[in-house]
C-alpha positions as CSV (number, residue, x, y, z in Angstrom):
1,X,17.1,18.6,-24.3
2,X,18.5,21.1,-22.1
3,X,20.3,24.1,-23.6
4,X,20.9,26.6,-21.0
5,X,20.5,27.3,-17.2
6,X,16.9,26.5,-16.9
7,X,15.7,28.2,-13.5
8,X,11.8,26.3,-11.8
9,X,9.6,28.9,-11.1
10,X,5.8,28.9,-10.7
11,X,3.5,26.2,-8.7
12,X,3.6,22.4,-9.0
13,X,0.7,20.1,-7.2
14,X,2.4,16.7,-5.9
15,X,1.0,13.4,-7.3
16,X,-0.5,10.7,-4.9
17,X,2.0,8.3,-3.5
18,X,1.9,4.8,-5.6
19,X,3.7,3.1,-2.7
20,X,0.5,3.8,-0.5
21,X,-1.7,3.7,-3.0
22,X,-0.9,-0.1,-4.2
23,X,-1.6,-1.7,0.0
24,X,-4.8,0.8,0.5
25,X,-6.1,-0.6,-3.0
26,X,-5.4,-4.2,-1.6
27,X,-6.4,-3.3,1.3
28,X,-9.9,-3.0,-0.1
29,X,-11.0,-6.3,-0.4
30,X,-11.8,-6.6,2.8
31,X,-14.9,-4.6,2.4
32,X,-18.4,-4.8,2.2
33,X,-19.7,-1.3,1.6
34,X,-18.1,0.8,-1.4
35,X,-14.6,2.5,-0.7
36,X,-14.0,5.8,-2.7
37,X,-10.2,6.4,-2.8
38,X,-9.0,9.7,-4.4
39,X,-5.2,11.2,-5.6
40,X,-4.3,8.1,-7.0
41,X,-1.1,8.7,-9.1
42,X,-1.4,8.3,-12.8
43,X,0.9,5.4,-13.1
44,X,1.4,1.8,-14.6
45,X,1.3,0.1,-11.1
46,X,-1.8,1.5,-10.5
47,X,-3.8,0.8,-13.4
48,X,-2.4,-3.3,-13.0
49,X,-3.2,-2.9,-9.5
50,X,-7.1,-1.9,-10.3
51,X,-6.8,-4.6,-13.1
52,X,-6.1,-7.1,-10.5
53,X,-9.0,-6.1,-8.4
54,X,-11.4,-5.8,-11.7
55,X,-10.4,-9.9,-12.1
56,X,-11.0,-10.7,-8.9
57,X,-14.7,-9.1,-8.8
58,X,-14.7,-5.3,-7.6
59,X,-16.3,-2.8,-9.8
60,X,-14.3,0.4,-10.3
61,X,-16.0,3.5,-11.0
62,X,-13.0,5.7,-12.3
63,X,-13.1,9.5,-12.2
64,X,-12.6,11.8,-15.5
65,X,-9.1,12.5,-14.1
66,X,-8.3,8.5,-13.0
67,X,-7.4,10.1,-9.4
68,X,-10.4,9.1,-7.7
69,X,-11.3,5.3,-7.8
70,X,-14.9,4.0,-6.0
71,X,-14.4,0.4,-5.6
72,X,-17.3,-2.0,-5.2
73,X,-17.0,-6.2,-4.3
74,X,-20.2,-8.1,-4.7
75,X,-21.0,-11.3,-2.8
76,X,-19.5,-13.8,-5.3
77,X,-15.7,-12.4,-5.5
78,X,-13.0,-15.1,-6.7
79,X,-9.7,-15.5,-5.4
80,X,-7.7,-16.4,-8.1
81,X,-4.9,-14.1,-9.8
82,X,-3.1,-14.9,-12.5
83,X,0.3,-14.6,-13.9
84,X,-0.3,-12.7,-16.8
85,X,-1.3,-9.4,-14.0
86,X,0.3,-10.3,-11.3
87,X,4.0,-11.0,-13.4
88,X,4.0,-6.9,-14.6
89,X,4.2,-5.8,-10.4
90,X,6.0,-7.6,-7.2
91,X,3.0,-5.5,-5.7
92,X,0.3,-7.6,-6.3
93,X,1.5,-10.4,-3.9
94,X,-0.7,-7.6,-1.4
95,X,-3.8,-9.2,-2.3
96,X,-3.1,-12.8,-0.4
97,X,-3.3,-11.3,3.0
98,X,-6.9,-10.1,2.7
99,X,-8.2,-12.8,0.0
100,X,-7.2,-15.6,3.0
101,X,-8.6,-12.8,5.5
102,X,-11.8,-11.8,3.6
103,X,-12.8,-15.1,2.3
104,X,-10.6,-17.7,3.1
105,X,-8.5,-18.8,0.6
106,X,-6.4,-17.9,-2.4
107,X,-4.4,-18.9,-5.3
108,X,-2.0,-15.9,-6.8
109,X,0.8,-16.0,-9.0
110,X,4.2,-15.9,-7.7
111,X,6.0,-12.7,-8.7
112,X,8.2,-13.9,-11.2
113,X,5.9,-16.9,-11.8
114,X,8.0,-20.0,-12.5
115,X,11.1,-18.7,-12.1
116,X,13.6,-20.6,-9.7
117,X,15.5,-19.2,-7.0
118,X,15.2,-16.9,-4.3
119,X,11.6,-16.1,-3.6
120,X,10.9,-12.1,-2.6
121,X,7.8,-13.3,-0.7
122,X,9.0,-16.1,2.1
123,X,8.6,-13.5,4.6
124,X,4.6,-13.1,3.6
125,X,4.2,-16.6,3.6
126,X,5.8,-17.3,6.9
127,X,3.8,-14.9,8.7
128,X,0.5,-15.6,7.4
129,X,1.2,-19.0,8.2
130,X,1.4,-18.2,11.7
131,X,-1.8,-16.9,11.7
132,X,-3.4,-20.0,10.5
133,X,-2.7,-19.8,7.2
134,X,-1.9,-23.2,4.9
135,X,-0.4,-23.0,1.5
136,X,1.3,-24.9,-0.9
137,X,4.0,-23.4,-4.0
138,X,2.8,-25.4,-6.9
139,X,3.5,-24.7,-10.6
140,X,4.5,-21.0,-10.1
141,X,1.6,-20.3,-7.7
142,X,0.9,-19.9,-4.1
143,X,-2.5,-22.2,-3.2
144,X,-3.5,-20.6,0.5
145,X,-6.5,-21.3,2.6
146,X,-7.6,-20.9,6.1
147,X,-10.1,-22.7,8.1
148,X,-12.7,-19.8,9.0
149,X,-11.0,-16.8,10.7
150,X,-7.2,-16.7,11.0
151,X,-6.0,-16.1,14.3
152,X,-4.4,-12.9,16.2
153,X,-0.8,-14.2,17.3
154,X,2.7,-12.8,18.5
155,X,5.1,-12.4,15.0
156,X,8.4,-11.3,15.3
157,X,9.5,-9.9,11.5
158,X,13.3,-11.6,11.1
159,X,14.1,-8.6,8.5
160,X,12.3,-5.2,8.4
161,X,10.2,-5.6,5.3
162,X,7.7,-2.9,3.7
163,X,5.6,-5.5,1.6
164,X,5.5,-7.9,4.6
165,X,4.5,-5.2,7.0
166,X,1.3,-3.8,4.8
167,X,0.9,-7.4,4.0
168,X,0.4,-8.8,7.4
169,X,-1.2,-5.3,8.8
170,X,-4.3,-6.1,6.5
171,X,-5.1,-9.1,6.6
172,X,-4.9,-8.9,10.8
173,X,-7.8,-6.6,10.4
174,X,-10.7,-9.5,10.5
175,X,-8.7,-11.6,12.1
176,X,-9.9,-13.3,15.6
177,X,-8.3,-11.8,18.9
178,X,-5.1,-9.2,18.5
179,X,-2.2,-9.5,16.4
180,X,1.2,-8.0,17.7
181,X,3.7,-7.6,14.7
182,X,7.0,-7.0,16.0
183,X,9.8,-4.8,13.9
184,X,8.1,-3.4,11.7
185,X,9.1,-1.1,8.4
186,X,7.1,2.4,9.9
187,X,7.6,4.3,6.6
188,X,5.2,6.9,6.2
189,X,3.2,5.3,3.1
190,X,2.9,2.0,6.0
191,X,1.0,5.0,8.5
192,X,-0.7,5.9,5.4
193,X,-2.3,2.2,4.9
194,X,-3.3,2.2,9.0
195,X,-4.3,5.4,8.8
196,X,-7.1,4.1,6.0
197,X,-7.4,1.2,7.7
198,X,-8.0,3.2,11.3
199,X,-10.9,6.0,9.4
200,X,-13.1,2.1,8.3
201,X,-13.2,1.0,11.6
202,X,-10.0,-0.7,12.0
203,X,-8.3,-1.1,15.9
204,X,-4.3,-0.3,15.2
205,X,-2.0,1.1,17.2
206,X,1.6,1.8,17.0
207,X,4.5,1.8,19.8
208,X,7.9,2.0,17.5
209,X,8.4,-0.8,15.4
210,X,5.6,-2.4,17.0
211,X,2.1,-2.4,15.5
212,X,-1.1,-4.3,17.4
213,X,-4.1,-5.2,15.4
214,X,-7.3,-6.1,17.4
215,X,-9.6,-7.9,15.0
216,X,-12.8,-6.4,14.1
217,X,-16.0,-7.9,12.3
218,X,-16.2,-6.1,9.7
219,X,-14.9,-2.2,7.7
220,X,-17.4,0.5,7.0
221,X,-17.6,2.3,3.9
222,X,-15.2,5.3,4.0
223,X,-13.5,8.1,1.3
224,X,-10.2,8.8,1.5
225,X,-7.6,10.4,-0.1
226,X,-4.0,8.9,-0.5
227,X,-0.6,10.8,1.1
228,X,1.5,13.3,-1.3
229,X,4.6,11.1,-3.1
230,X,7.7,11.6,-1.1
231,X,10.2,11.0,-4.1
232,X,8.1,13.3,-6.5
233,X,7.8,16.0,-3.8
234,X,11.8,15.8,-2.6
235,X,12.6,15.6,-6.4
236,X,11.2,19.5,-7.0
237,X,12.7,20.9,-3.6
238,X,15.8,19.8,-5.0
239,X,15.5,21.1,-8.0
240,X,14.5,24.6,-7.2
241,X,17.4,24.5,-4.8
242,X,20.0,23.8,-7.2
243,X,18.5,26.1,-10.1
244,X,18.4,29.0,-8.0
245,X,14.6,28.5,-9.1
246,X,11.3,29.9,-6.7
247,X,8.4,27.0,-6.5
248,X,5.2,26.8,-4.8
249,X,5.0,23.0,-3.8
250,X,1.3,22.0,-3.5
251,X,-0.9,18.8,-2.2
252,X,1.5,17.5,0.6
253,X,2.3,18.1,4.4
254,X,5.7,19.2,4.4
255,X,6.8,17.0,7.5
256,X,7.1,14.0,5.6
257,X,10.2,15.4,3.7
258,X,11.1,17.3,7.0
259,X,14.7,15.7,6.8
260,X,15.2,16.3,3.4
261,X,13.5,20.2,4.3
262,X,16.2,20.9,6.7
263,X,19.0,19.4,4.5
264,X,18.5,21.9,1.8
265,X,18.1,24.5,4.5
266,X,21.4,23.7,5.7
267,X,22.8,23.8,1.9
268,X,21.3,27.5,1.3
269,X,17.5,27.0,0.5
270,X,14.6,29.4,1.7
271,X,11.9,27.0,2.5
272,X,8.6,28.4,3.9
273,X,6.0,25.1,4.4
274,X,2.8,25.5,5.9
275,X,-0.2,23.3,6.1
């Protein structure tokens, strides 16, 4: 309940984006060595996402504050994720590019299980294929294996897709020779993901909507802390502006809300940013 002009005034500190956390988190199963990744938002998708990785083998040593998460695999991880996680988040189909990377094979739940109709995932599965992935949709799951390493090839993306993208970036990581993905979705929590990806060891560059992989042998152990939440950050600029309030907006580089910055500059807003 709000019962009269309420102005925003003090300082705020910006969560951890969950749209980079959930591909970095996937993104760990490619590793040997421990991965320590801190200002994870404290959110549902998160907790299923580490949940997934639990039943799959990693340990996860959770901080007081459940921002910072060190992640462990041993030598006998399984590859198998079942409906009952993987139905609560679309998210979870991030985990086939690196289990088929990592070790080979897979068998996840579809999103939606069982359900008939138009699957959000044909993209991921047509890609992978063309790295030498082979799979079969069988009683609401997706059965994938490789044999040995898949292969760096040429993919062309027919729609611009942000789970395909992440998906297909990872699991080109081990992969043998280079993998050129072509149209790309480049949003910021995608740089965030090869960013991570780049500080273990990973060779990825981007030109546009074009991102080359050059397969490596294997990740090192890194930390690394996840990018500010765009939507959480933009949220409070806007509401200061509108309330006539005066915020101090912490734990984010202003220049990935730089359009939305000079927006609300146009509209009236004194915005100072600095590092």
């Amino acid at each position: 309940l709000i019962d009269r002009p309420s102005k925003i005034k003090g300082k705020v500190s910006i969560s951890g984006s969950k749209n980079a956390s959930l591909p970095i988190l996937a993104a760990t199963l490619l590793f040997d060595l421990p991965v320590t990744i801190k200002n994870l938002p404290r959110v549902k998708d998160i907790s299923t996402m580490l949940n997934l990785l639990k039943s799959l083998g990693s340990k996860i040593e959770l901080s007081k504050d459940k921002k910072t998460a060190k992640i462990s695999n041993n030598k006998n991880m399984k590859t198998f994720a079942s409906y009952s996680l993987v139905k609560t988040m679309r998210g979870s189909i991030l985990v086939l590019g690196p289990l088929v990377s990592k070790f080979h094979k897979a068998k996840i739940s579809m999103p939606g299980g069982c359900l008939i109709g138009a699957r959000p995932v044909d993209y991921h599965l047509a890609a992978l294929e063309k790295l030498g992935m082979k799979y079969e949709l069988k009683d609401g799951y997706i059965s994938a294996k490789s044999k040995g390493k898949l292969k760096g090839v040429v993919i062309n993306f027919p729609k611009i897709s942000v789970g395909s993208t992440e998906n297909l970036i990872i699991a080109s990581c081990l992969a043998k020779d280079k993998t050129t993905l072509k149209n790309c979705a480049i949003e910021p929590e995608i740089k965030d993901l090869t960013n991570f990806l780049i500080s273990a060891g990973a060779n990825i560059k981007w030109n546009g909507r074009t991102c080359t992989i050059k397969g490596v042998s294997s990740l090192k152990g890194i930390e690394y802390s996840v990018m500010a939440d765009r939507i959480e950050a933009g949220t409070f600029c806007v509401a200061a502006t509108v309330a006539k309030g005066n915020l101090e907006i912490n734990n984010l580089d202003p220049k990935i809300i730089n359009t939305e910055l000079k927006l609300l500059k146009k509209s009236g807003a004194i915005i100072k940013t600095s590092k």
